[in-house]
C-alpha positions as CSV (number, residue, x, y, z in Angstrom):
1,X,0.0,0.0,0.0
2,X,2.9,2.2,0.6
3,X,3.5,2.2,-3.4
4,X,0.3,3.9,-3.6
5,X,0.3,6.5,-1.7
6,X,2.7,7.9,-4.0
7,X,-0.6,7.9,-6.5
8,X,-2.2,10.7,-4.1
9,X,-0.1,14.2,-3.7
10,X,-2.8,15.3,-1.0
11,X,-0.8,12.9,1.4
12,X,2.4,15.1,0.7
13,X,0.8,17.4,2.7
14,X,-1.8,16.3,4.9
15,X,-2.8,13.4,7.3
16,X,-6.3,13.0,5.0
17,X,-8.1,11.4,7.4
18,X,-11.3,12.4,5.6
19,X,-12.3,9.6,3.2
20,X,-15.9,9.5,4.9
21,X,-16.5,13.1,3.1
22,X,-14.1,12.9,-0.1
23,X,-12.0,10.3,-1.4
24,X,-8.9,11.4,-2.9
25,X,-8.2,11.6,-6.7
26,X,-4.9,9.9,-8.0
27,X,-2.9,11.2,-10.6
28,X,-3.9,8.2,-12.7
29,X,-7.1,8.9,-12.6
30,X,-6.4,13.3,-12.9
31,X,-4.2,12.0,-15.9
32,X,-7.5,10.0,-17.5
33,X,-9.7,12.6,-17.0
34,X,-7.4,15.2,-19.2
35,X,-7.6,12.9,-21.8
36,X,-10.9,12.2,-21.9
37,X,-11.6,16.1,-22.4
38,X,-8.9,16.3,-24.8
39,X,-10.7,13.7,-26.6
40,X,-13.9,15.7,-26.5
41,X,-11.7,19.2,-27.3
42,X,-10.8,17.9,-30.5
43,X,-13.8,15.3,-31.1
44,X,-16.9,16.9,-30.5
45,X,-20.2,15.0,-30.2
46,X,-18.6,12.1,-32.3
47,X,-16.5,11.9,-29.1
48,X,-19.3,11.8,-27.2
49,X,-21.3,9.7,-28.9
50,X,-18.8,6.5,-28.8
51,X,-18.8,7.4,-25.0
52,X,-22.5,6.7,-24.5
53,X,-22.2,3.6,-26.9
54,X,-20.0,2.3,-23.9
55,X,-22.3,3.0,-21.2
56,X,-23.2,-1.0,-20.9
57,X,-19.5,-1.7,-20.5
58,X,-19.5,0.2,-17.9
59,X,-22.0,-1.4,-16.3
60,X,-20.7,-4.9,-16.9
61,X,-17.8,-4.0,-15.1
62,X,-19.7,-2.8,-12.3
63,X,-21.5,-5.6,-12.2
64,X,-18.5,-8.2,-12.6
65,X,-17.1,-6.2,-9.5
66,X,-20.2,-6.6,-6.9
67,X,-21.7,-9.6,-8.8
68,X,-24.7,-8.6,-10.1
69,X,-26.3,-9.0,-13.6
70,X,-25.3,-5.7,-15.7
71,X,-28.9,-5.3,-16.9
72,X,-29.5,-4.7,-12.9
73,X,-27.3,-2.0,-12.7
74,X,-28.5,1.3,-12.9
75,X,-26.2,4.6,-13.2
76,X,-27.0,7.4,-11.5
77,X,-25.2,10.9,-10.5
78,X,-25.3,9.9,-7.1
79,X,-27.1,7.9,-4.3
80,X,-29.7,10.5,-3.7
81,X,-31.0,11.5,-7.0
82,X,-31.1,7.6,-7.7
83,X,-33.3,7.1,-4.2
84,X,-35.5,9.6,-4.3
85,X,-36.1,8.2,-7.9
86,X,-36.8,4.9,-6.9
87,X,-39.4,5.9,-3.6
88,X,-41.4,7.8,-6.8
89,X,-42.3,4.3,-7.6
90,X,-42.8,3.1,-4.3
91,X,-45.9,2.4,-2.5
92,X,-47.0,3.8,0.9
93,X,-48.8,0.5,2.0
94,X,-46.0,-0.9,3.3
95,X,-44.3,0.5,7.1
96,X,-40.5,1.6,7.1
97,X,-38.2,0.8,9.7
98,X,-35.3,3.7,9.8
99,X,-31.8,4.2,12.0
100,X,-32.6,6.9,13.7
101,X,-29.3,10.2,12.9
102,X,-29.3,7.7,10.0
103,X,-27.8,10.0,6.4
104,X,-30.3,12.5,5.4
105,X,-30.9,11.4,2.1
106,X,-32.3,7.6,3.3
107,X,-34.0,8.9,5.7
108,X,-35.7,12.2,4.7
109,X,-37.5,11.0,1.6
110,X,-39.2,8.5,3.2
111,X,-40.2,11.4,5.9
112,X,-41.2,14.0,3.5
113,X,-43.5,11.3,1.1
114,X,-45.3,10.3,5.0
115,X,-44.3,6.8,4.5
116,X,-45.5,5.0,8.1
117,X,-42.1,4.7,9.9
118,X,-40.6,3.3,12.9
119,X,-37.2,3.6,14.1
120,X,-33.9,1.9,15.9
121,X,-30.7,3.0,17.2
122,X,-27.3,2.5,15.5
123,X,-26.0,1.1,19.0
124,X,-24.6,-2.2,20.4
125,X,-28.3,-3.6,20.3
126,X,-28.9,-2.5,16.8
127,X,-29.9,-6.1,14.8
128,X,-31.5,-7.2,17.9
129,X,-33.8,-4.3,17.7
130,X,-34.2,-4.2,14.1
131,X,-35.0,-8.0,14.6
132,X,-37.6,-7.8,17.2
133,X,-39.4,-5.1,15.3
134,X,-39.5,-6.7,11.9
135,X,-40.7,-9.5,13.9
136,X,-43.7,-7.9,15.0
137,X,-44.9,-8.5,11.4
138,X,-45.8,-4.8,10.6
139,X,-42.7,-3.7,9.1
140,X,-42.2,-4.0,4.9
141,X,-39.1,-2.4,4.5
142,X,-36.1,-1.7,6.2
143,X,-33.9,1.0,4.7
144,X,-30.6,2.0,6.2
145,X,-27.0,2.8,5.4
146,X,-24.4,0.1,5.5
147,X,-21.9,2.3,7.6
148,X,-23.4,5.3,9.6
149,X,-22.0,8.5,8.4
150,X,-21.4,10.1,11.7
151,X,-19.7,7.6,14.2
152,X,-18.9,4.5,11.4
153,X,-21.1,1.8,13.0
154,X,-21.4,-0.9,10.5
155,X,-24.8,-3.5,10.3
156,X,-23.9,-6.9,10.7
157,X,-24.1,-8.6,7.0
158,X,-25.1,-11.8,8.2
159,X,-27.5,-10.8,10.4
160,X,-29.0,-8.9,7.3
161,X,-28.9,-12.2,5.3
162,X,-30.3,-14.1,8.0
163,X,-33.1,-11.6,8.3
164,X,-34.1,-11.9,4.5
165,X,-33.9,-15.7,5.3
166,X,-36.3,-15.5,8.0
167,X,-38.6,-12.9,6.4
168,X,-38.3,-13.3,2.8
169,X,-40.9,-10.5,2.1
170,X,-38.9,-8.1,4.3
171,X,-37.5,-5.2,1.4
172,X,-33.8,-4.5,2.0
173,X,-33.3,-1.0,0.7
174,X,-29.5,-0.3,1.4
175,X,-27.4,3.1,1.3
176,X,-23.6,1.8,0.5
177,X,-21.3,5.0,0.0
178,X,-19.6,4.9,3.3
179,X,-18.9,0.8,2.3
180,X,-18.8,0.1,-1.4
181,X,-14.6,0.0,-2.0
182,X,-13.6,-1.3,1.3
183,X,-13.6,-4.9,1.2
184,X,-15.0,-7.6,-1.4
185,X,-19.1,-7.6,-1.9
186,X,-20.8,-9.8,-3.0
187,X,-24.3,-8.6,-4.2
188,X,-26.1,-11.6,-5.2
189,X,-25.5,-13.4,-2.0
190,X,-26.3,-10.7,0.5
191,X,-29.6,-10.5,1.9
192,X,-30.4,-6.9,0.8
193,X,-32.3,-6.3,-2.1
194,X,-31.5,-3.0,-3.7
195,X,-28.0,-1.3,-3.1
196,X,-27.6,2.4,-4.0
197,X,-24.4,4.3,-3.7
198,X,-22.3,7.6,-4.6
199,X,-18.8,6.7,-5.4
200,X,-17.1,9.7,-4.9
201,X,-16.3,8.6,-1.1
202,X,-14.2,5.2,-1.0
203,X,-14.5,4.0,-4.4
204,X,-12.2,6.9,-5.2
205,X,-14.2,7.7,-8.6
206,X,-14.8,11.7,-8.3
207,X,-17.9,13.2,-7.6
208,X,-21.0,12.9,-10.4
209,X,-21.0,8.9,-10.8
210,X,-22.6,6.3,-8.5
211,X,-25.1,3.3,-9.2
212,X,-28.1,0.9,-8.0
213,X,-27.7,-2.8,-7.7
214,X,-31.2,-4.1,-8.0
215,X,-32.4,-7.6,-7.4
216,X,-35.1,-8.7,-9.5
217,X,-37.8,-10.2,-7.4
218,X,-38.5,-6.8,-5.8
219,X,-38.7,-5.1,-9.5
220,X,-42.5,-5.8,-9.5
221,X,-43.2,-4.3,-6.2
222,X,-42.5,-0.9,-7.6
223,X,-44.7,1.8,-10.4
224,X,-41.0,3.4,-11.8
225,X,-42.0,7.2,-12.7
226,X,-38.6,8.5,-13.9
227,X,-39.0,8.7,-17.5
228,X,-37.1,10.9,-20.0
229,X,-35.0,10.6,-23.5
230,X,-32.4,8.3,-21.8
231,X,-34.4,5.4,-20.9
232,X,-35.1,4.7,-24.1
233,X,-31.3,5.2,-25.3
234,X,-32.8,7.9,-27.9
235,X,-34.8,5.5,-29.4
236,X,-38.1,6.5,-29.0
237,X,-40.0,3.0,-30.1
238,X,-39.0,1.6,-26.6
239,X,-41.1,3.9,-25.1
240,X,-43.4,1.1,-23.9
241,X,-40.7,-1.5,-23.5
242,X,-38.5,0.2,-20.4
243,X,-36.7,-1.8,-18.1
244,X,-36.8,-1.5,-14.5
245,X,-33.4,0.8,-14.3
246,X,-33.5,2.8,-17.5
247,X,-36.1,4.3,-15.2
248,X,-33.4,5.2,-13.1
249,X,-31.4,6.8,-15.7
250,X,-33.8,9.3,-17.2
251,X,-31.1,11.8,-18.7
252,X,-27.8,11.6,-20.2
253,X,-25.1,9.5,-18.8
254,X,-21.8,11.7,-18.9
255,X,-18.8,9.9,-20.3
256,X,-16.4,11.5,-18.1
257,X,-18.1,10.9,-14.5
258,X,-18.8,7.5,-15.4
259,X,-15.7,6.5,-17.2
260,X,-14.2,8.2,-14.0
261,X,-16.4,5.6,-12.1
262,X,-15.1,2.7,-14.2
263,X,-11.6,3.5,-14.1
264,X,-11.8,3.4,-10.5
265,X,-13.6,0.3,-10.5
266,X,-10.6,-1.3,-12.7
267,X,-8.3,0.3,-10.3
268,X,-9.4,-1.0,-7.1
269,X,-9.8,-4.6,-8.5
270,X,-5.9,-4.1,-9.3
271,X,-5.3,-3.4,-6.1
272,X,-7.6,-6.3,-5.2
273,X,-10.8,-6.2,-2.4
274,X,-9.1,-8.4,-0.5
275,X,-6.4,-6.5,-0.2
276,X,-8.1,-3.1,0.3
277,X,-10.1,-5.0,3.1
278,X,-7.1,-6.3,4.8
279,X,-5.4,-3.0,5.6
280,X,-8.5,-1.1,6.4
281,X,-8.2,-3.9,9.4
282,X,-5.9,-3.2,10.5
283,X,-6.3,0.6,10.1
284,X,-9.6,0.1,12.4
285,X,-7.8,-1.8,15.2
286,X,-5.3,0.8,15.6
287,X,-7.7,3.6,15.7
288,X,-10.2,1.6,17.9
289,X,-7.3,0.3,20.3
290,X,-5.8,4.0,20.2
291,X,-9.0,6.1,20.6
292,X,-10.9,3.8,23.3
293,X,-8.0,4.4,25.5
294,X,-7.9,7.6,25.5
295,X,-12.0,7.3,26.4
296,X,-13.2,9.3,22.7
297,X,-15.2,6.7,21.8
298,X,-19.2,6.2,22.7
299,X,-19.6,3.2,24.5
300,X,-21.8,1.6,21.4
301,X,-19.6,1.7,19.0
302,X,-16.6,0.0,21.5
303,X,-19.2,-2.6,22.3
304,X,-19.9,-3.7,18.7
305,X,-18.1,-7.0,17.7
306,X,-17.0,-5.1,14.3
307,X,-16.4,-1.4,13.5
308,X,-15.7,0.6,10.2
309,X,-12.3,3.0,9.7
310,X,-15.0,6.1,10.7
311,X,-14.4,7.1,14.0
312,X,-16.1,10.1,16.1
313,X,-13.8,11.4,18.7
314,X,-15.3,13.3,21.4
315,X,-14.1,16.9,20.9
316,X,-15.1,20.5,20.3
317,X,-14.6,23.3,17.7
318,X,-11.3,24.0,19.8
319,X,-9.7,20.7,19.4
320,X,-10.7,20.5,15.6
321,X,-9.4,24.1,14.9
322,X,-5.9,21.9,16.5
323,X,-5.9,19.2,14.4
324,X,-6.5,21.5,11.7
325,X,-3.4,23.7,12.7
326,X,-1.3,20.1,12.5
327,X,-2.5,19.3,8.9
328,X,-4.7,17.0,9.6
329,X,-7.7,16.3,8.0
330,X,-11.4,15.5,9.7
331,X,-14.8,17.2,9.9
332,X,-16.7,18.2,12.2
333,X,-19.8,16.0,12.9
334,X,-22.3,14.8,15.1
335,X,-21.4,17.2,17.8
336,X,-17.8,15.3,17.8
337,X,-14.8,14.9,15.2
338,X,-14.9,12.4,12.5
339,X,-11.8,10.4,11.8
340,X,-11.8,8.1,8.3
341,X,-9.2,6.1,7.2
342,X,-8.8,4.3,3.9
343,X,-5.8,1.7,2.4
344,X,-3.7,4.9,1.3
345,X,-3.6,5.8,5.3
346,X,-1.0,4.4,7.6
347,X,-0.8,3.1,11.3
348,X,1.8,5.4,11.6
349,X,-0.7,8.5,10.8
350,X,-2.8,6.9,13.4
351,X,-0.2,6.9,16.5
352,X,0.4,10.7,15.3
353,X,-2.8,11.6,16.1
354,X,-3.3,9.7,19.1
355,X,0.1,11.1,20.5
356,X,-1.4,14.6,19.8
357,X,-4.6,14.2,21.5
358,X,-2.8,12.7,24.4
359,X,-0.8,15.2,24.5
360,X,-3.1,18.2,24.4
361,X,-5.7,15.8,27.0
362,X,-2.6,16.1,29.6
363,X,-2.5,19.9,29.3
364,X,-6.1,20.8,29.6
């Protein structure tokens, strides 16, 4: 991983431990992007043309990557135009269950269309609760992110298979941009049944590109509305023939966010998941280990068998104003200071900032 830190200049100059809010663009990917517009400087629409002619590659590749048929795969600009999208087609007759703090944009369409909702807490207890309300037999849905963006807690993925196992008519609606790019996924196998994500975060792709994995036994339990000149690819005979994500792909598909998206798809298999995964790890050890004994950690995220790389320290505008002053990284959130870390981060970056806080905790 050390070879590729060389990829990202930010780290030159910065501890970036800020993944959770914006992944970092590599120069490979900078270099792409310049001649992709170069292309389209001297090329025009003839440019642009072949580039929506490779739309479906692009989605095969997605696809290959998370393992789900390409014709499932639905590109959007990012998670929340996609969502909001796909509750249009949703209907109401069916009770939500929500993580409460959960991101805004999973839980604040459901609240602004008056869906019936219940909640749960992202704490130690989470699937329990989530189990014994589902249980009750009233909830239809369960929508939540895969990672909350605030403190990092992260469901359990086999208790979410298990669930759809036990309640096969349970809809799995799942927000993946604080997961999708940290550790082999395997779509087909998991127990949720539609995965949205914007892939600007840690799939490293820029911002403008993300995409919808959709299952297709939940297709028919949804009245699509989106409708425009790209679902039919320009061809207006297939007006009545639409598939169940051209619906989510009403407008044109921009060659140079999405061939951003696939070139850091390609790049992130190079590395390999499994790789990715392993030093993100190690990364959340470290911080967990380093963080919980300086007591900056909520007792429900220590308590949780598994934990992300997000972290939210206890601290104040003072302390991030610090951290700041030492080049590092974070953002404010959540009334604390979040801490992400992804492969291009190092334990060492982690014992920096521990030493700092523990040095600024013995002054105070």
């Amino acid at each position: 991983m050390q070879t590729l830190r060389k990829k990202f200049p930010v780290l030159n100059h910065y501890v970036y431990a800020n993944t959770a809010s914006a992944g970092l663009l590599s120069e490979d990917l900078m270099e792409w992007r310049q001649g992709h517009d170069l292309d389209y400087l001297i090329g025009g629409s003839e440019m642009k043309n072949k580039g929506f002619a490779h739309m479906p590659e692009i989605k095969k590749t997605i696809g290959k990557f998370f393992n789900c048929k390409s014709e499932n795969v639905a590109m959007v600009p990012n998670f929340t135009l996609g969502f909001n999208l796909l509750l249009e087609g949703l209907p109401k007759d069916k009770k939500v269950l929500l993580v409460n703090k959960d991101y805004p944009s999973v839980n604040w369409p459901f609240e602004t269309r008056n869906f019936d909702r219940d909640y749960v807490d992202a704490d130690e207890n989470m699937e329990e609760s989530i189990h014994a309300k589902v249980k009750k037999g009233d909830i239809g849905i369960l929508a939540l992110s895969l990672v909350q963006w605030v403190d990092g807690v992260r469901i359990d993925f086999d208790f979410l298979k298990d669930l759809k196992k036990e309640f096969p008519d349970l809809m799995i609606l799942a927000d993946g941009t604080q997961y999708c790019g940290t550790e082999p996924f395997d779509f087909e196998a998991s127990g949720i049944d539609i995965l949205g994500t914007s892939a600007y975060k840690w799939m490293l792709a820029g911002y403008g590109n993300g995409f919808f994995l959709v299952k297709d036994a939940v297709m028919d339990r949804f009245e699509l509305r989106g409708i425009g000149n790209g679902s039919v690819n320009n061809d207006a005979s297939k007006r009545d023939s639409i598939t169940f994500c051209k619906f989510l792909e009403p407008g044109h598909l921009d060659s140079l966010n999405f061939g951003s998206l696939e070139f850091a798809v390609n790049f992130l298999d190079e590395i390999g998941p499994e790789n990715v995964q392993a030093q993100l790890q190690k990364l959340s050890k470290k911080a967990m280990t380093a963080f919980t004994e300086l007591d900056l950690l909520e007792p429900a995220v220590i308590k949780r068998k598994r934990h992300s790389t997000i972290f939210n320290i206890k601290g104040d505008e003072n302390l991030f104003n610090k951290l700041t002053e030492e080049n590092i990284v974070a953002s404010p959130r959540g009334g604390g200071i979040r801490l992400s870390f992804h492969f291009y981060n190092t334990e060492a970056e982690i014992d920096v900032i521990a030493t700092l806080l523990k040095r600024w905790a013995s002054k105070s």
